[in-house]
C-alpha positions as a printed Julia matrix, in Angstrom:
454×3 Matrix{Float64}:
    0.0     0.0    0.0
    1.45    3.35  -1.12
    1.71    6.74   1.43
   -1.18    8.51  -0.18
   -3.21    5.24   0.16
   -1.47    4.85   3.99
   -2.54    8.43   4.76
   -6.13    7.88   3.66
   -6.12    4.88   5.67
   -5.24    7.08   8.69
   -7.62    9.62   8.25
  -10.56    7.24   7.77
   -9.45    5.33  11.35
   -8.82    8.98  12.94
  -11.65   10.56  12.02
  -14.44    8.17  10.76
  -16.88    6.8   12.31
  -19.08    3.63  10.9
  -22.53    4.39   9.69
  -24.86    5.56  11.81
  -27.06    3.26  11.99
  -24.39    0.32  12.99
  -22.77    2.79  15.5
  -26.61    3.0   16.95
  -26.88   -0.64  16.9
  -23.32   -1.11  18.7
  -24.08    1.43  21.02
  -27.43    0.13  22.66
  -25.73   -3.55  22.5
  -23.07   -2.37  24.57
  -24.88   -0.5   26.73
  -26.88   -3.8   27.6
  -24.36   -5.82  28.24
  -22.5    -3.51  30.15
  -18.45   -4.74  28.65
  -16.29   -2.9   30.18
  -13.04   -2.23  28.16
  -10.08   -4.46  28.15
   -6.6    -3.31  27.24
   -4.6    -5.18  24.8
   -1.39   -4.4   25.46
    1.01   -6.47  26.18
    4.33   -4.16  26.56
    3.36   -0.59  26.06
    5.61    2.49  25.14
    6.37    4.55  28.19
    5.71    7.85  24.87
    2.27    6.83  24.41
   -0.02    8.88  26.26
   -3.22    7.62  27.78
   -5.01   10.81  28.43
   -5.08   11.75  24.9
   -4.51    8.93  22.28
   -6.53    5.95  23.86
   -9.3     7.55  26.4
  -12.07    4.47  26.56
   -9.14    2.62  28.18
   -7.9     5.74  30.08
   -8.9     6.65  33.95
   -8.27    4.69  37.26
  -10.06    1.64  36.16
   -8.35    0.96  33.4
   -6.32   -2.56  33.64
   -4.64   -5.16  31.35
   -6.09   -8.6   30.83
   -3.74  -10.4   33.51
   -4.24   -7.39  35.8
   -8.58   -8.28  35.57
   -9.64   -9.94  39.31
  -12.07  -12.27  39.73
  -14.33   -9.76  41.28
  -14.72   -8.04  37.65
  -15.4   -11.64  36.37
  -18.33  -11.85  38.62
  -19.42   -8.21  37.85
  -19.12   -8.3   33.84
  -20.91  -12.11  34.81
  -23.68  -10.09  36.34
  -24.37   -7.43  34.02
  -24.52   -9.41  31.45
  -26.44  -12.96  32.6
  -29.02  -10.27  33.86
  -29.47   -8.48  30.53
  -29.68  -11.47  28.29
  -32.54  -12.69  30.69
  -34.42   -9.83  30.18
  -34.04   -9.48  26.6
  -35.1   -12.89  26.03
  -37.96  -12.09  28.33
  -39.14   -8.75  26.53
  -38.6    -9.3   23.2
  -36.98  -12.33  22.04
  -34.85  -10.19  19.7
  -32.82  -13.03  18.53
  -31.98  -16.59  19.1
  -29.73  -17.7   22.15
  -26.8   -18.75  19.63
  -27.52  -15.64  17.15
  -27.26  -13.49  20.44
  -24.05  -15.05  21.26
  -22.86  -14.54  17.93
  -23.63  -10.95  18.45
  -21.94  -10.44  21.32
  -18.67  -12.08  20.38
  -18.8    -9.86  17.38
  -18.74   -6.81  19.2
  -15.91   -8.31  21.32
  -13.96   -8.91  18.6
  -15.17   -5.39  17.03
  -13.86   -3.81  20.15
  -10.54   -5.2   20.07
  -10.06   -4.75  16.36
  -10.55   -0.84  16.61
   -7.95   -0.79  19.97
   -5.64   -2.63  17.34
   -6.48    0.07  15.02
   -5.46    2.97  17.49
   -2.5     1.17  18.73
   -1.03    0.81  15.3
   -1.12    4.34  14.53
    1.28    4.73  17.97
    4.0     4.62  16.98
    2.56    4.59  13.16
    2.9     1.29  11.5
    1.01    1.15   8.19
    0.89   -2.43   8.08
   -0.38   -2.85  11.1
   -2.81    0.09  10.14
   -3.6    -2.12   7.51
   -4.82   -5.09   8.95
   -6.08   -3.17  12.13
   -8.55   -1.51   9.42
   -9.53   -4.97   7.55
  -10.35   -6.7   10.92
  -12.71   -3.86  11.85
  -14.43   -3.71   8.28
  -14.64   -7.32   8.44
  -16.11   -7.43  11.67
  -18.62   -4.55  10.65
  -19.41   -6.25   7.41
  -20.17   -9.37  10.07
  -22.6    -7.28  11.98
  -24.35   -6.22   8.82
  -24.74   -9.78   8.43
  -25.9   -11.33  11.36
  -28.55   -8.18  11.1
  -29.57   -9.5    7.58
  -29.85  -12.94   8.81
  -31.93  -11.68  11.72
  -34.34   -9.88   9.7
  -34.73  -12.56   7.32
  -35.39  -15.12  10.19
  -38.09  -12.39  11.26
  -39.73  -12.43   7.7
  -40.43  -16.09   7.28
  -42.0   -15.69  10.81
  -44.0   -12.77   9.82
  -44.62  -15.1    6.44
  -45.35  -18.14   8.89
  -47.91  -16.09  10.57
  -49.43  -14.48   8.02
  -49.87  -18.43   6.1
  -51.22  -19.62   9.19
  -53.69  -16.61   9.36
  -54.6   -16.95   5.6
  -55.35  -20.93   6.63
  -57.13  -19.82   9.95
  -59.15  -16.92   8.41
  -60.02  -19.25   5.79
  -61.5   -21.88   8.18
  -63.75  -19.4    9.7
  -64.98  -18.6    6.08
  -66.22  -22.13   5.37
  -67.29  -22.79   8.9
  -69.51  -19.46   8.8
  -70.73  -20.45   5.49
  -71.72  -23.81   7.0
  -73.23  -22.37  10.32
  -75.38  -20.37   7.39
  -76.33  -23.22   5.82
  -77.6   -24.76   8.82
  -79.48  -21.72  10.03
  -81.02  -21.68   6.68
  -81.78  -25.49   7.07
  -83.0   -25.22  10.61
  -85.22  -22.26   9.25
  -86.64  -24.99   6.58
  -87.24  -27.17   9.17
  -89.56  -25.02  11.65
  -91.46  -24.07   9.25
  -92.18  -27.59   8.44
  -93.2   -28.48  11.71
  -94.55  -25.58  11.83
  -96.88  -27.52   8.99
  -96.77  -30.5   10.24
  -98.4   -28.75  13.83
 -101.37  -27.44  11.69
 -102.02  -30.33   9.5
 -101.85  -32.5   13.03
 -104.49  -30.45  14.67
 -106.33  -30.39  11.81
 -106.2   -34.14  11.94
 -107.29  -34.38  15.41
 -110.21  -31.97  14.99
 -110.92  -34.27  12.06
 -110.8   -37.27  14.45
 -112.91  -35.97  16.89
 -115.66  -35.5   14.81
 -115.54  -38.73  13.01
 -115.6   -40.28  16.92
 -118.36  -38.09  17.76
 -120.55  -39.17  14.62
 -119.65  -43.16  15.16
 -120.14  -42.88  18.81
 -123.54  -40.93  17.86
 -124.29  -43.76  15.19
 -123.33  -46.56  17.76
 -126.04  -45.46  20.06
 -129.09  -45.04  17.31
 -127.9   -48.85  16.17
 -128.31  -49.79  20.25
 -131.39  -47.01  20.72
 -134.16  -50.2   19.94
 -132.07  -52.64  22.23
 -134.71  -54.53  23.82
 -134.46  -56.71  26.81
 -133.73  -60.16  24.83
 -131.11  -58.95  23.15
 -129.3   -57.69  26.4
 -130.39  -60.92  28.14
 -128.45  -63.04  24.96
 -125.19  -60.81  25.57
 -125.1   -61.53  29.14
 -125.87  -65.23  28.54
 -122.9   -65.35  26.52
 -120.69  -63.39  29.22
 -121.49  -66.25  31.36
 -120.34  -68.96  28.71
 -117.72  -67.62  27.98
 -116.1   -66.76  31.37
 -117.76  -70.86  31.74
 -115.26  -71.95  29.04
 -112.22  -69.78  30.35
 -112.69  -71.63  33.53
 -111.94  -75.13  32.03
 -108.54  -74.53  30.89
 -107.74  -72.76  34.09
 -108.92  -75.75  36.3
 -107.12  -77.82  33.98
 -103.82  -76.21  34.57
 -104.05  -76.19  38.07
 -105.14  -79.48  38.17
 -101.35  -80.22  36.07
 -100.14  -77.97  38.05
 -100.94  -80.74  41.2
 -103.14  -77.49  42.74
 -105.28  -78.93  45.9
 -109.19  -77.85  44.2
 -110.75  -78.49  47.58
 -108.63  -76.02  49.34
 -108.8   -73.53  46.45
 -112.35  -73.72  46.04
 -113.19  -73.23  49.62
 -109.83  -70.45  50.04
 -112.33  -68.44  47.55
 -115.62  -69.14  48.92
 -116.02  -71.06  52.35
 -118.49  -72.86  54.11
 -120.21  -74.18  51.21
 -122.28  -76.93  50.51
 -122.08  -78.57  47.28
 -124.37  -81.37  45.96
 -121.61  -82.65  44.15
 -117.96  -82.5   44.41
 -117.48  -81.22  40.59
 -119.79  -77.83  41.19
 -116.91  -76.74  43.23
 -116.3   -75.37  40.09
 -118.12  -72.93  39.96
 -116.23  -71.45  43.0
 -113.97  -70.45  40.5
 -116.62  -69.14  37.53
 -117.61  -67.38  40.44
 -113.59  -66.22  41.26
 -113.37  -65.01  37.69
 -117.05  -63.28  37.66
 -115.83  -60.9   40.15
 -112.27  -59.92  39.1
 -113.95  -59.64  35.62
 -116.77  -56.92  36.77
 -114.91  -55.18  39.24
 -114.91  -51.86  38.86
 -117.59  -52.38  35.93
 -117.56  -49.31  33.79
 -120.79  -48.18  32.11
 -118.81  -46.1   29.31
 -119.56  -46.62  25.53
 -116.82  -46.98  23.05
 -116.05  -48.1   19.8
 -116.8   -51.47  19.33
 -116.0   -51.73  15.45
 -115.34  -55.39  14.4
 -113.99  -57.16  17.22
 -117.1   -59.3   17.8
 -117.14  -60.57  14.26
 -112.97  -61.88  14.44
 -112.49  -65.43  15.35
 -109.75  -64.73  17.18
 -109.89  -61.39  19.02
 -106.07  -60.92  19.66
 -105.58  -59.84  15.8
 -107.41  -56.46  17.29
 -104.66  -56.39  19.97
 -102.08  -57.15  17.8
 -103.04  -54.49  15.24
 -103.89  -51.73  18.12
 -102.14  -52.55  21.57
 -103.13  -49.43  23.14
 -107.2   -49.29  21.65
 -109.49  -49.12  24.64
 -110.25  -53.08  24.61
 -106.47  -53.44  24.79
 -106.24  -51.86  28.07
 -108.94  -53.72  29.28
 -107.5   -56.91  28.87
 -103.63  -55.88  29.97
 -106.17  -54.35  33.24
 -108.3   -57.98  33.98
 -105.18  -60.08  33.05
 -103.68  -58.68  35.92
 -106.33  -59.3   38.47
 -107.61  -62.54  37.2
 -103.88  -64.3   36.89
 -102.83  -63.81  40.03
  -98.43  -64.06  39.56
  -98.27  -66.86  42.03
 -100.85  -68.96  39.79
  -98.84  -68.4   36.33
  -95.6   -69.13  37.49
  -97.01  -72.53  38.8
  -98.37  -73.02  35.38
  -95.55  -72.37  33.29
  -92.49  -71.68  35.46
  -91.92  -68.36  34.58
  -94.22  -64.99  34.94
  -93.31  -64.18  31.22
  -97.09  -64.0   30.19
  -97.76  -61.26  32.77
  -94.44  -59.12  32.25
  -95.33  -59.17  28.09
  -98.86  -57.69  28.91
  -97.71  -55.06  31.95
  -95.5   -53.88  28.81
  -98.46  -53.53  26.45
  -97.14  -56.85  24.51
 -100.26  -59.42  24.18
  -98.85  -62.86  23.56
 -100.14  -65.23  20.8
 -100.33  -68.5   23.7
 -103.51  -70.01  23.65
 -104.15  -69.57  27.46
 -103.81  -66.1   27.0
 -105.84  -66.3   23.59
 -108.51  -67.9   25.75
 -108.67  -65.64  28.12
 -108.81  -62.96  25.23
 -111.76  -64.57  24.05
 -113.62  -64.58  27.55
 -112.49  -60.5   28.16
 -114.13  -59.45  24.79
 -117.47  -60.98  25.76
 -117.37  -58.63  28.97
 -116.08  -55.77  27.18
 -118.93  -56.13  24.8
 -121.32  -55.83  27.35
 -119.96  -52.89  29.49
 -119.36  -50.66  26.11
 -123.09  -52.26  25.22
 -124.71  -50.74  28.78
 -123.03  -47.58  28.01
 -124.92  -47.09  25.32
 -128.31  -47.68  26.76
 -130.12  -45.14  28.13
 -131.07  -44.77  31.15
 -128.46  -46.61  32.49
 -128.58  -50.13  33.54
 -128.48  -51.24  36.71
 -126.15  -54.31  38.08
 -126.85  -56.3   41.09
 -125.73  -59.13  43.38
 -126.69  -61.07  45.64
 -124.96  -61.89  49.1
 -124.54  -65.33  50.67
 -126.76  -66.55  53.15
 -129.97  -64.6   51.44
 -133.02  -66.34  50.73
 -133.53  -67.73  47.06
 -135.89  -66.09  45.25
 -136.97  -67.06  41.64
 -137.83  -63.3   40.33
 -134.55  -61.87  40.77
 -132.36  -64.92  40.86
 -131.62  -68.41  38.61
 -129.77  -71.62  39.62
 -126.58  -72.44  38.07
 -127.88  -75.25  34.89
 -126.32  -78.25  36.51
 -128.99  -77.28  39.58
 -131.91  -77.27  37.55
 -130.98  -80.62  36.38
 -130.35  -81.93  39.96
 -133.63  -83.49  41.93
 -132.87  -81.16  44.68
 -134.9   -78.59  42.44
 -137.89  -80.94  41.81
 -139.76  -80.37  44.79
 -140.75  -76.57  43.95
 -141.94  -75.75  47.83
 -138.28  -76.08  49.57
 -136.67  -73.38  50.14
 -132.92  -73.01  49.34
 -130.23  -70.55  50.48
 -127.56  -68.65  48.66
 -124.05  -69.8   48.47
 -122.19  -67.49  46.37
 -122.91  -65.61  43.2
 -121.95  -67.31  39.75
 -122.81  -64.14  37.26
 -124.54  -60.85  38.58
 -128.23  -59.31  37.17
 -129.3   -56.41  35.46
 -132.37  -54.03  35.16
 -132.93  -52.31  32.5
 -135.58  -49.72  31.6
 -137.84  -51.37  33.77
 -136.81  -55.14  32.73
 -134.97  -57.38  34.8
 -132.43  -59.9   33.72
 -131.55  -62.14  36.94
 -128.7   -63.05  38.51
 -127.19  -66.91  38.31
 -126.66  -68.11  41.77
 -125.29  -71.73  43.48
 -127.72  -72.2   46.11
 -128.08  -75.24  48.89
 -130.12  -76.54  51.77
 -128.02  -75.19  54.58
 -129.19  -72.38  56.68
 -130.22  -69.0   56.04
 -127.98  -65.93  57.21
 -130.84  -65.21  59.62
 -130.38  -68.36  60.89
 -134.12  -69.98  59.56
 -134.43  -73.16  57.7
């Protein structure tokens, strides 16, 4: 390098600075890490002079590198460990190894530009030289690790900004769903909204159409005359008759003591013969049947013309005869008296859950039920009502109001038309109607009247 080129070199390092924005930068580093200045010289001139030439290592503490205690250690330690925390806390200006690379740049910045001032005492321009290439070159690394910085900060900014694009996008489709399902929902009430009005249109419907066949239900029963009632309860009584013979049967199979049964539902009876204890249990199944007899009319429809009444069940498990049935079932089968019959109380759990079974014990019983239900829905009809009596035990028979069971009448205990028989137990209550009487079927004997005459 020539003189001219030496000279230039000595005026830049005298009397330039580096750019402003660097020195800024450099400045606020160091002020945050707090370096202090190290000297770098190993044997220095007793000519140079401190107070003027090198004055950021000047002043009275001011030491070489072997001259540094270990109490400086601990304070450069804590002003910087300190620092670093809190910019990492604040900001996260930079990566822990891009911060370290920062800081050993201005180290090594630092040092370069003492080399720089040393070499100009006493002036060497070689030294001068390389002095001034170490300090560009550790400048030009600054500007560097800045650039790398601010790219790192882009793609971040970029990363963000993708992710937000992604995000906002998301939001788009979801709100255009959560439109789409608002609209739908909006379709939807309006359609029950329709639905509602054609239902209650429906049921208004339906309640006129009930009205007019309950209306035309009780002109067809308006000329119901006293036979015909008299034939309906007639069959009532054969058919509760026939129920019983299935139900005797079982608990005969079913190694039930009869005697004991028979008398546990009516005692104190005398029987003429040991098989009309069944009627102790027509009798049993007369009074489950019509307790709590209902005088209400209701549609009857076809039921009475099916052969076998559980297809109306089947079809309608919750029509008015369907509830009747799950209703008697319950009182006539008593659980103890199933579960001897078949082992298991599977008939009765089906019905309690509106399920009819298709067994032919409960098919029989189905049979028997619709006969009843017939004749209370019948009554209902007729106005004014119908009356339904009974007749206790121990009463006086008498021949207006009451009949002997049809194995009596065939018995010779009836022949003699003067005795006079007492009541044992009612078989299948009377009726009066509109004047008309339809009696009651009664088991009778020779025992002693309830007043105690003969």
């Amino acid at each position: 390098m020539g003189l001219e080129s030496d000279n230039q070199g000595m005026a830049f390092a005298a009397t330039s600075n580096p750019p402003a924005n660097i020195a800024e930068f450099v400045s606020k580093i160091t002020q945050v890490s707090k370096f202090r200045s190290i000297g770098v010289f190993h044997s220095t001139s007793e000519n140079v002079d401190h107070g003027h030439v090198y004055p950021m290592i000047s002043g009275n503490n001011a030491r070489l590198p072997d001259e540094q205690s270990d109490e400086d250690a601990l304070f450069c330690a804590k002003k910087v460990s300190p620092k670093h925390a809190e910019l990492q806390k604040i900001g996260n200006l930079c990566a822990p190894v891009e911060l370290l690379q920062l800081f050993d740049t201005l180290l090594a910045l630092k040092i370069a530009y003492v080399k720089l001032q040393e070499a100009h005492v006493p002036y060497d321009p070689e030294k001068v030289r390389v002095a001034d290439e170490e300090v560009m070159f550790q400048l030009d690394t600054l500007g560097k690790i800045k650039k790398a910085y601010k790219e790192k900060q882009l793609k971040e900014v970029n990363a963000f900004s993708a992710g937000s694009t992604l995000f906002l996008a998301e939001v788009k489709v979801k709100e255009q769903q959560l439109e789409k399902l608002k609209s739908q929902a909006k379709n939807k009430s309006k359609k029950v909204a329709n639905l509602r009005k054609k239902l209650q249109e429906l049921e208004t419907k339906n309640q006129k159409l009930s009205e007019e066949i309950e209306e035309r239900e009780r002109e067809r029963f308006a000329g119901l005359n006293h036979y015909s009632l008299e034939s309906v309860v007639r069959a009532v009584g054969k058919a509760i008759h026939d129920f019983a013979k299935p139900l005797i049967a079982l608990m005969k199979h079913s190694e039930w003591d009869l005697d004991q049964a028979a008398y546990a539902i009516q005692s104190s009876v005398v029987y003429a013969k040991r098989s009309h204890k069944k009627y102790a249990f027509e009798a049993y199944i007369t009074r489950r049947m019509f307790h709590g007899f209902l005088q209400q009319p209701c549609f009857l429809g076809n039921i009475m013309k099916l052969d076998d009444p559980i297809v109306a069940l089947i079809e309608d498990p919750q029509s008015s005869f369907a509830k009747f049935c799950r209703a008697k079932y319950m009182l006539v089968v008593h659980p103890r008296m199933e579960e001897s019959f078949f082992g298991n109380l599977d008939h009765r759990n089906f019905v309690a859950n509106g399920i009819h079974p298709y067994t032919l014990f409960y098919r029989a019983f189905v049979r028997m039920a619709r006969c009843v239900w017939y004749l209370q829905a019948l009554i209902g009809y007729i106005e004014p009502e119908a009356e339904m009596f009974g007749v206790k035990q121990g009463t006086e028979f008498l021949d207006g109001y009451m009949e002997v069971v049809d194995e009596l009448k065939e018995y010779k205990t009836m022949d003699n038309d003067h005795q006079r028989y007492k009541v044992e137990f009612l078989v299948m209550p009377g009726f009066m109607v509109r004047g008309s009487l339809i009696r009651s079927q009664v088991y009778v004997s020779k025992g002693e009247f309830s007043n105690g005459r003969r």
